[in-house]
N, C-alpha and C positions, 0 to 999 in steps of 0.2 A: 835308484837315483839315476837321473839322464844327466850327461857332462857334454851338450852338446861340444862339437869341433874342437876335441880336446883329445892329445895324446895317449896312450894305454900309458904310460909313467908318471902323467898326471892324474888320471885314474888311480893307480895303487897307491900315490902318495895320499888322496882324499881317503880310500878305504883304511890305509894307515894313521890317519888321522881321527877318524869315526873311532874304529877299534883302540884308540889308546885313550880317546876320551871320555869312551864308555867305561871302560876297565879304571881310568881313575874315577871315576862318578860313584857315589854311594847309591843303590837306590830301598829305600824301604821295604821290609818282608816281614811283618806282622810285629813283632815286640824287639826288629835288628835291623840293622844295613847292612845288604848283601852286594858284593859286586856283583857286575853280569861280564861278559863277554860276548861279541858281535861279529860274526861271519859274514865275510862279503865275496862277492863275484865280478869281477870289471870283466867287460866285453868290448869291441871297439867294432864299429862298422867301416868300410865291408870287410875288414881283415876276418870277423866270426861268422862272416854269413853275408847273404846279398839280400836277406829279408831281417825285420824285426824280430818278427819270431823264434829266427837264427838265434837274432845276436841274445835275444833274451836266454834262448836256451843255454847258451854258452855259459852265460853269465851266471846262471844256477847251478849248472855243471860245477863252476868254480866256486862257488857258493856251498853244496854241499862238500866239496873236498876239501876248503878252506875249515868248514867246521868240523869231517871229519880228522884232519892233522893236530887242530888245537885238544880236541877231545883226546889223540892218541896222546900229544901232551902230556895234557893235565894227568893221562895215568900211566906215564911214563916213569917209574921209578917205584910205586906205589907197592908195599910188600902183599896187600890183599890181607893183611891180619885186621880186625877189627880195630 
């Protein structure tokens, strides 16, 4: 998502808001409702870069580490017994 001329803390407020509306949302998985959960990346131009490309890269950069922290999460505590 683009946010033109908008702040990086109005940025993670939107991604904050995306991610908790997913997580309350049911959505459908064959015979149940499953939640999902949703990773995101905010970038801001030119603070991540003097090209798009930059700022896109950045933005996934945060994107993948957004999803890998939740993932550490979720199995954070977990004893591994069946």
């Amino acid at each position: 998502m683009f946010l033109p001329e908008s702040i990086p803390e109005f940025a993670e407020g939107v991604a904050q808001r995306i991610r908790n509306n997913a997580y309350r949302s049911l959505f459908p998985a064959g015979d149940r409702l499953q939640r999902i959960t949703v990773s995101v990346g905010a970038a801001s131009y030119p603070q991540d870069g003097p090209s798009a490309d930059d700022v896109v890269t950045a933005a996934e950069a945060r994107m993948y580490r957004d999803k890998d922290l939740r993932r550490q999460k979720a199995t954070a505590g977990t004893s591994g017994a069946p």
